[in-house]
N, C-alpha and C positions, 0 to 999 in steps of 0.2 A: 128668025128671031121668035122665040118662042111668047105666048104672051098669060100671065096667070090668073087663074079665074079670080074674082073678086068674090067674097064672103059677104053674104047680105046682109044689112039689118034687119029687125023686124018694121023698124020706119021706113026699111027702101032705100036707104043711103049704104053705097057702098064705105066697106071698110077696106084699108089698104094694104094686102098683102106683106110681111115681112120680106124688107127689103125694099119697098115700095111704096110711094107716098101719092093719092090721088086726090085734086082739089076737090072740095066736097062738092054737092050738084044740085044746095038751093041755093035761089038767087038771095043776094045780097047776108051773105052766110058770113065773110066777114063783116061787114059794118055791125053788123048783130055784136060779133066780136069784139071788134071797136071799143060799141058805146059801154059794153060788159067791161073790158077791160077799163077804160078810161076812168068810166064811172066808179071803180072801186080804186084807181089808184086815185083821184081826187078825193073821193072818204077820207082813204088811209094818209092820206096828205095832210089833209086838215085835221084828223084826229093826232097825228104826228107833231103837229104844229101847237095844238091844243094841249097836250098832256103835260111838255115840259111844263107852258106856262100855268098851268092849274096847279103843277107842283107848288112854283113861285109864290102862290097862295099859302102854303104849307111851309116851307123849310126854302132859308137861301143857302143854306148847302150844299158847293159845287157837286159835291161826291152823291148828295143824294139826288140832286136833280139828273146828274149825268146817271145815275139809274134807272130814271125813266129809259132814255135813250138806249141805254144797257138792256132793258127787259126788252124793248120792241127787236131789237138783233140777234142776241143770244140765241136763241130758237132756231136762227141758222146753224151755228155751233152744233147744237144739237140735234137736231131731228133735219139738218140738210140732204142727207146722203138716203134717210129713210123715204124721202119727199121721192124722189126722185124713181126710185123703186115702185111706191106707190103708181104715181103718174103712168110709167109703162106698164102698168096690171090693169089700173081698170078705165072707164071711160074717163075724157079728162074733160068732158061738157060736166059731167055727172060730179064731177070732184067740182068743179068752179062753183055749181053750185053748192051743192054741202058747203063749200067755204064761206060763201055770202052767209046762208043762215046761220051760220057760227057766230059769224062777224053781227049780227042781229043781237042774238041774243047774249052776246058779249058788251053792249052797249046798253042794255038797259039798264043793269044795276049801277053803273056810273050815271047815266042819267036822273037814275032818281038820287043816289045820293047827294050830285048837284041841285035839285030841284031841292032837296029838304036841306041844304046848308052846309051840308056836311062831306067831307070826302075826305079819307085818310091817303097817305101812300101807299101804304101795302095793295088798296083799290086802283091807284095808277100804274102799279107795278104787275098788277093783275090783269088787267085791261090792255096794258101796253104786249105783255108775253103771247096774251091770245091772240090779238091780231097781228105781232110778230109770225105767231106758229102757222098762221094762216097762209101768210105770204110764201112761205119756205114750200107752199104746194104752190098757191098760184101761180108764182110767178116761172117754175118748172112746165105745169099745164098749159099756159099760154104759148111757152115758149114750143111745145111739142105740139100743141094745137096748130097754129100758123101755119107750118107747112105741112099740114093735112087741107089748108082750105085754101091757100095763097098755092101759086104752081113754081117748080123753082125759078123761072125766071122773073118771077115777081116776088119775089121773098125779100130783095132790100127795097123795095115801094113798099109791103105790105111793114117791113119792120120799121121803116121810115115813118111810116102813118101812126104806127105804135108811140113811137118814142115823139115824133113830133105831139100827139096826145099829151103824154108824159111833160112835156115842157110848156105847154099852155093852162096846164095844171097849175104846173109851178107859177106861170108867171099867175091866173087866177087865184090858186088855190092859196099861196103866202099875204095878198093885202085882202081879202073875202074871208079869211081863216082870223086873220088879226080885226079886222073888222067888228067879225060876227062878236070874237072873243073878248076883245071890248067892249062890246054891248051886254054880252052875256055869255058864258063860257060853256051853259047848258046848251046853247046854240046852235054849236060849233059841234057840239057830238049830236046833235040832232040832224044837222046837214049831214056830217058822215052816214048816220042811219039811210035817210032817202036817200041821198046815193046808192046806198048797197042795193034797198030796197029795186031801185030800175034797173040794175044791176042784175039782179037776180031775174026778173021780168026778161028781159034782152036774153038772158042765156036759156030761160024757157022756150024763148022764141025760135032758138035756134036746133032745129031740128035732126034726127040721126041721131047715128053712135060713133063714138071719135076714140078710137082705142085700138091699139095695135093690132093684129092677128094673135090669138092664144097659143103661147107652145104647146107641143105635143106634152113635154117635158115638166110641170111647174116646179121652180126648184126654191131655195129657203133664199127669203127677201134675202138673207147678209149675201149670200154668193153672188146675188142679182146687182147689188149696191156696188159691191167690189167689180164686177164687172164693168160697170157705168164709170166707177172713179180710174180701173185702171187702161180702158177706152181714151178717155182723156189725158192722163197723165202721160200717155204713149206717144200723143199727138206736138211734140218740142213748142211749137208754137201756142197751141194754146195753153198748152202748161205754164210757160211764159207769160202770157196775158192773168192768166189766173193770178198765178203767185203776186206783178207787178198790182196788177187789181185789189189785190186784199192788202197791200202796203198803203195804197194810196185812197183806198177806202175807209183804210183804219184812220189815216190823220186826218177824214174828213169828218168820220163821225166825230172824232176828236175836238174838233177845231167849232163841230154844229153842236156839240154838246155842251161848250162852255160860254159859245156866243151870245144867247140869251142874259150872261151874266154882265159880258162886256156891254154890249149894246144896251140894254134896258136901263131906266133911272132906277136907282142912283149908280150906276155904270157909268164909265168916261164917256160915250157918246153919249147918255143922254135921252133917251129914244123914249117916244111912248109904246102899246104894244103894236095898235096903228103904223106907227113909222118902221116898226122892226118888221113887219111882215112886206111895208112896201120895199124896204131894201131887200129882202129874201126875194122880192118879185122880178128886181133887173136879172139875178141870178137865171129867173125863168126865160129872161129875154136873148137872154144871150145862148142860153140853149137853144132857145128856137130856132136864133138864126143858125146857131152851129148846124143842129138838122135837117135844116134848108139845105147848106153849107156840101155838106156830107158827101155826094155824087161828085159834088164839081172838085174836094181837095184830091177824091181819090183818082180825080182824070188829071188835074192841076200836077199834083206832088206824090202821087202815089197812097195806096191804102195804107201803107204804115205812118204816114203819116197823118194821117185821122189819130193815130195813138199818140206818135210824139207830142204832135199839141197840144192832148189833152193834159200831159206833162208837166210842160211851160206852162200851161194856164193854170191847174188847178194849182201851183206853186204860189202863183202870184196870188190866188185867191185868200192862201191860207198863212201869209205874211202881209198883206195889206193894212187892217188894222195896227202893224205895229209903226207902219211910218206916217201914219197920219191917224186922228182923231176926227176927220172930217167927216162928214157921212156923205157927202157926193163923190170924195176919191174916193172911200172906199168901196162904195158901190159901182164905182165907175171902175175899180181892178175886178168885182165878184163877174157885173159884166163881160167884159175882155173875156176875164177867162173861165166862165161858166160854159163857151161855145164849145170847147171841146170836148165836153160830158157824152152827149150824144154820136159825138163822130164818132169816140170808142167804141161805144156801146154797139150804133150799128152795125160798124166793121166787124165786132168779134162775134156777134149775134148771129152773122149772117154766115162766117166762115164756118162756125159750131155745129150749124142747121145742116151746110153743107157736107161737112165731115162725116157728123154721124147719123147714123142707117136709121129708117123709124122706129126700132123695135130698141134703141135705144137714147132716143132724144130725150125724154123725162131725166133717164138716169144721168147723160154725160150733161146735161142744163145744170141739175141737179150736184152733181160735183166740182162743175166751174162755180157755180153761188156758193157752194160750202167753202172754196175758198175764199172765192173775193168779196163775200155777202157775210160770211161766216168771221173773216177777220174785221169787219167792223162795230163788231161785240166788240173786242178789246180797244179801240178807241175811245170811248166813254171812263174805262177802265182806266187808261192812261193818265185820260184831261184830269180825271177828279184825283188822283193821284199826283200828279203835275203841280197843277192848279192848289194844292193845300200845301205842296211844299214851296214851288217856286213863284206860284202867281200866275192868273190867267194868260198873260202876255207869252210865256214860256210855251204853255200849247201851240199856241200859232206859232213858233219859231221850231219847233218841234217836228209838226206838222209840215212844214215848206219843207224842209232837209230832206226827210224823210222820204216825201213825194218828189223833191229832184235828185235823190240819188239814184231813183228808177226810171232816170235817164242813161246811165252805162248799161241795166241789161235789153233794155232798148235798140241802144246801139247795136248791142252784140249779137242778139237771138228773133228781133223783128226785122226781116228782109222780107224784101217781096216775093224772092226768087221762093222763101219757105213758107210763105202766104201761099205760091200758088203749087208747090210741092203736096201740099196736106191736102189739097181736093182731090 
């Protein structure tokens, strides 16, 4: 067995030969990652949580508030498939940061306008798209980072450690977000800021260059993008996951875009904004354990069924308001079935990583989000549309159908046998 030489950096970190993925070789190279990663998806959590409500400040119209939501997605729609391109051209330590500093100085002019009293929409709208467009890199670069640093046999611990992140955010970042935002809304984009800030520190830390082998050949980003989209789309199963992902993504942005309307005074529940973010916070709890959960369903019931119940759960999640007005059931259905957010994710995450070669993990990341990332622009689109004709109630029953009729192609095209066919 032949073995191929490795391309140096100028820091001494090998890079991994096309075709070939090699964990990086300083110590504690993921945690570095980690807290980089963590640390900005908690910003972008709270500044997510933040924007709608600063709307609410502005304008109680559905349609214009579900445009916050609308700006921070869209950005997948558009600039998905170029993200993804990018990421396999150049370093993706080197992109993570450029996206922090973006994320910096995309906060300040909202900051001062909160600080002087003032803040229009079109500045929510503007704020919201940036650090939308940001993600449409990041979260392609982490994903093709990972197994540059994680080795394959540790890719679902190292994804698991992600996503577990991911859901202690949540359960943090939703009553610390409504917290702050009750206290002061200037606050709450101020903590996003220091976030980014150690964020950006952590990814200095971490040393080398993390980017593919160069081709001999560079050819025009579009040919490179359609290559990465039609990778993926070739793969049955995860074209499947995609497509079922961007259905059930859309009725959730849906369903989170018009919640704020329901939930808040004068809203049928009632809620202060304190209370709206503690109930966003069981949501977090129940991902975590889902997380936990993850290994043992897939030894339990099999890997496709981390997908099924994400299914069943987020159904219930997204009909619960309408059978009760109580805020303890309905937190206690967001619970239940928030567990299976995370089984997805790391099931599909991990088979993705698997499938495709390093010289194209940015791209085929990159066109799994344009779809399932990318269709949750038009839920915001829907709810305010919905919500003006038939009334908030309507989205949530919308939103559940929707999300369990993507139990027949479940049925039909998630088998194990074609889970283990595509490695």
């Amino acid at each position: 067995m032949s073995i191929e030489p490795l391309e140096m950096s100028r820091a001494g970190a090998p890079i991994a030969p096309l075709g070939k993925q090699q964990p990086a070789q300083q110590p504690h190279a993921f945690a570095l990652l980690w807290v980089a990663s963590s640390l900005g998806a908690l910003a972008s959590w709270v500044i997510k949580l933040a924007l709608p409500l600063i709307a609410l400040h502005v304008t109680h119209s559905p349609a214009l508030i579900s445009g916050v939501t609308f700006a921070f997605l869209a950005p997948w729609l558009a600039f998905g498939l170029q993200a993804g391109a990018l990421v396999d051209r150049l370093d993706r330590r080197l992109i993570l940061l450029g996206i922090n500093a973006i994320r910096l100085v995309t906060l300040a002019p909202l900051a001062v306008t909160l600080w002087l009293g003032y803040t229009s929409l079109p500045t929510l709208y503007v704020t919201a798209a940036i650090i939308g467009l940001t993600e449409t890199c990041s979260e392609p670069a982490i994903s093709a980072l990972t197994p540059m640093i994680a080795s394959p046999e540790r890719l679902e611990r190292a994804n698991t450690g992600l996503i577990l992140a991911d859901q202690v955010i949540e359960i943090v970042g939703s009553p610390l977000g409504g917290l702050i935002a009750a206290i002061g809304l200037e606050l709450a984009v101020g903590l996003g800021g220091a976030c980014y800030v150690v964020a950006f520190v952590a990814l200095l830390a971490l040393r080398g260059v993390y980017r593919p082998r160069r081709q001999s050949v560079r050819r025009h980003p579009l040919i490179e993008m359609v290559e990465g989209a039609r990778f993926m789309w070739r793969q049955p199963t995860l074209r499947a996951l995609a497509l079922m992902a961007g259905v059930i993504n859309a009725s959730y942005t849906a369903w989170l875009a018009v919640l704020p309307i329901y939930m808040i005074a004068p809203g049928p529940l009632g809620l202060n904004v304190a209370q709206y973010g503690l109930l966003l916070m069981v949501g977090g709890i129940g991902g975590l354990i889902g997380a936990v959960l993850t290994t043992r369903i897939h030894r339990w019931l099999g890997r496709r069924w981390a997908i099924g119940l994400n299914i069943l759960g987020n159904t219930l999640v997204f009909v619960a308001p309408l059978f009760s007005r109580h805020p303890w059931l309905v937190g206690a259905a967001i619970f239940v079935g928030s567990a299976g957010g995370p089984m997805w994710t790391i099931t599909a995450l991990s088979l993705q990583q698997r499938i495709a070669p390093p010289e194209l993990q940015g791209r085929v990341a990159a066109a799994y989000r344009f779809l399932s990332f990318g269709a949750e622009a038009l839920g915001p689109v829907m709810a305010g549309g919905v919500a003006l004709a038939l009334e908030v109630p309507a989205v949530f029953l919308i939103s559940g159908l929707l999300t369990l009729a993507m139990f027949a192609p479940f049925l039909l095209f998630i088998t194990e046998r074609a889970m283990k066919d595509e490695i």
